[in-house]
N, C-alpha and C positions, 0 to 999 in steps of 0.2 A: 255847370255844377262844380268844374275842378280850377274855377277861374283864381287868380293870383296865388295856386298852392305854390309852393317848390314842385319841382318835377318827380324827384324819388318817393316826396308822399303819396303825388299822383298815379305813381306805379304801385307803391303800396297798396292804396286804397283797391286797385285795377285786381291786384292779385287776392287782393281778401276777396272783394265783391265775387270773384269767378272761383272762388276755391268757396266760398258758402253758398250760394246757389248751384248753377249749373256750371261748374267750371271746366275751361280750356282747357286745351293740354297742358300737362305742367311742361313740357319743353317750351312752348308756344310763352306762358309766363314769365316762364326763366329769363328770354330774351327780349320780352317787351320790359321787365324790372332794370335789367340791365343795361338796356337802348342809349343811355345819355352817360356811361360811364366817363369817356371823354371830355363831360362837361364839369365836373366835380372832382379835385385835388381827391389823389390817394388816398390820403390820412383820412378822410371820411368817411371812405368805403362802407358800405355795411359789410357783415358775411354772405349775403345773398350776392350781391354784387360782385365784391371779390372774387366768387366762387365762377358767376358767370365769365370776369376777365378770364381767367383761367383755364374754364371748359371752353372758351372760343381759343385760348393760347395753343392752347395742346390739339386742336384742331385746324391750327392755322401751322405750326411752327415745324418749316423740313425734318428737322432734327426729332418731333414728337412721334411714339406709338402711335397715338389716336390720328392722325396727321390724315382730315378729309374723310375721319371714319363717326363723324360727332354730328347728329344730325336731331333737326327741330320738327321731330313727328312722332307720334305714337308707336309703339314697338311692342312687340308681344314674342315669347321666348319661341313662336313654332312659324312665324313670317320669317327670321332672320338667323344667320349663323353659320350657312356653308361658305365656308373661307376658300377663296381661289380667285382668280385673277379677272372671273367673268362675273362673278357673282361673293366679291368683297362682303366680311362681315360689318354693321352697324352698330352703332350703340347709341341712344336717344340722349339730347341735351341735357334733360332730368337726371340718369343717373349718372351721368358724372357729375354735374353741379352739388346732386344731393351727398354725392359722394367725398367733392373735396368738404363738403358745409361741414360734417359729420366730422371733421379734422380737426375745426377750428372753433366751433362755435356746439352748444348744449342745448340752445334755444336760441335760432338764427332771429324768429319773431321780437322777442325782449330785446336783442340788443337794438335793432330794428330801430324799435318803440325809445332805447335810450337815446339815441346816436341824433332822432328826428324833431323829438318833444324837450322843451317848448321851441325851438331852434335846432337846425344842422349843429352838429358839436364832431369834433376829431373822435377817430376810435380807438386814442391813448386814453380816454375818462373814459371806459367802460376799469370793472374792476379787475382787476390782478386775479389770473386764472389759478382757483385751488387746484390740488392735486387730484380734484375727481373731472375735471375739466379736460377737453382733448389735449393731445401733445401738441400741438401745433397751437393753441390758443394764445400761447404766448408771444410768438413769432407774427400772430394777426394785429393784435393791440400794439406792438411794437413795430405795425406797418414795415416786417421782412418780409416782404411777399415771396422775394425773390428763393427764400429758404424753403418756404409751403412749397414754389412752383418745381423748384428742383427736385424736393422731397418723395411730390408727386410723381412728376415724368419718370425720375431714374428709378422708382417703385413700378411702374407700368414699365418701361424699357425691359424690367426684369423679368416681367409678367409676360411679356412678348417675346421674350428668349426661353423662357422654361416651358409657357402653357400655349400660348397663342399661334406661334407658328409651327407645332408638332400638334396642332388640335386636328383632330378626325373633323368629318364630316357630321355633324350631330352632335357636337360637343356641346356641353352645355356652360365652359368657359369663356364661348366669346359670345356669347346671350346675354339678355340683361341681369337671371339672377348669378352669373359666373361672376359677371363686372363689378355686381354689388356685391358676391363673395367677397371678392379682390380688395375689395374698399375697406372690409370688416375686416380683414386679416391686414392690410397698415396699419388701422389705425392703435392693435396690438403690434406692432412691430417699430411702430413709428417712435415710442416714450426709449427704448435701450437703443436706437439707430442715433439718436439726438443726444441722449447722454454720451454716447461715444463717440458723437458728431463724425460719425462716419455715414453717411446717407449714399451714398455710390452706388451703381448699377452692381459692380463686384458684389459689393455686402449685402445686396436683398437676392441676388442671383445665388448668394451662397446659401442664405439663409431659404430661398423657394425651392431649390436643388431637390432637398430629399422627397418633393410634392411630385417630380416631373414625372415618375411613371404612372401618376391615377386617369382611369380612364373616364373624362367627365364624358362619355357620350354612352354609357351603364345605365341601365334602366333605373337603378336606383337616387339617378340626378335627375330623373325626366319629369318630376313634380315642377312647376313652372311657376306656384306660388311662393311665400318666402318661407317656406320647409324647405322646398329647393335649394334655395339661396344657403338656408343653413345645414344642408346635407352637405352641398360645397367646402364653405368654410370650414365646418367640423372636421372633412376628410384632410382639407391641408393643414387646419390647427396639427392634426394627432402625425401628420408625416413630419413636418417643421419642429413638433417639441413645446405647441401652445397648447394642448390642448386640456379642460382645466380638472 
């Protein structure tokens, strides 16, 4: 059926087909779209792909938070979470892919659909990202990865220093809707961290500071849907000075 495609259409197709039927995990996706990154020049990358380099970066690299904590299985906010040395916290492939995606890209699908049809083409002719566009959107079409990937880790490094290793037992910051908190508060933090081109562990450590006394393991975090996720965010928007 997938005989003489390219191979990233053929994960394409893999990922539609299982996302409108009965679809796989979205970790399990993540990593079959991503499988052949190796085999295809950077500049091509889609945002999907990208995203997965990234989520295996930060889960491969000494130096990363997530470092061996990024894993390809299904997770739910009451299986995971107590942090300690016997029983380490997780976090599923999905949300941090979906997490850096949300950085760089509006609609990971379209660019997808441009980058593929009628031919592979570089991800410098996708368009010039407007201003309602992520902060990061610019840095993807201009293949800096390197900038997204820094931008990334020293955001989590800081997340790691304020929330993650002072989290209680029940915390609901190192769950998945804590992580996807986390996500939703770069990606406000990310557009004046860039104009100031200071993205440093310092400057997001300074800017999470005023969030470190909230205690996410409060019954009023223990919703585990994305009211959860945005009881999170909201509580560290209104400590930090985001909030609208």
């Amino acid at each position: 059926m997938f005989i003489d495609l390219p191979k990233p259409f053929q994960a394409q197709l893999f990922a539609t087909i299982n996302s409108t039927q009965k679809p796989v995990d979205k970790s399990l996706t993540y990593e079959l779209f991503g499988y052949n990154v190796a085999e295809q020049p950077e500049g091509y990358w889609s945002p999907d792909k990208l995203a997965v380099f990234l989520a295996r970066k930060l889960n491969a690299e000494p130096d990363s938070p997530l470092r061996n904590k990024i894993i390809v299985a299904p997770l739910n906010d009451f299986s995971v979470g107590t942090s300690s040395q016997e029983n380490p916290w997780k976090v599923s492939m999905a949300t941090v892919v979906e997490g850096i995606l949300r950085l760089i890209s509006s609609n990971p699908k379209r660019d997808t659909n441009e980058l593929l049809t009628p031919r592979p083409k570089e991800r410098n002719t996708l368009k010039s990202a407007p201003s309602t566009q992520p902060a990061l959107r610019s840095a993807y079409i201009e293949s800096n990865d390197n900038l997204i990937y820094v931008t990334v880790r020293n955001f989590l490094e800081a997340a790691d220093s304020v929330f993650w290793k002072r989290a209680k037992d029940g915390s609901f910051i190192i769950k998945t809707v804590g992580i996807q908190a986390l996500f939703d508060v770069l990606r406000k933090l990310a557009p004046s961290a860039l104009e100031q081109k200071d993205v440093s562990v310092k400057s997001f450590v300074g800017r999470l500071s005023a969030a470190s006394d909230i205690d996410f393991a409060a019954d009023n975090f223990r919703n585990a849907s994305g009211s959860g996720r945005s009881e999170i965010r909201r509580a560290i928007e209104a400590k930090i000075g985001l909030a609208e």
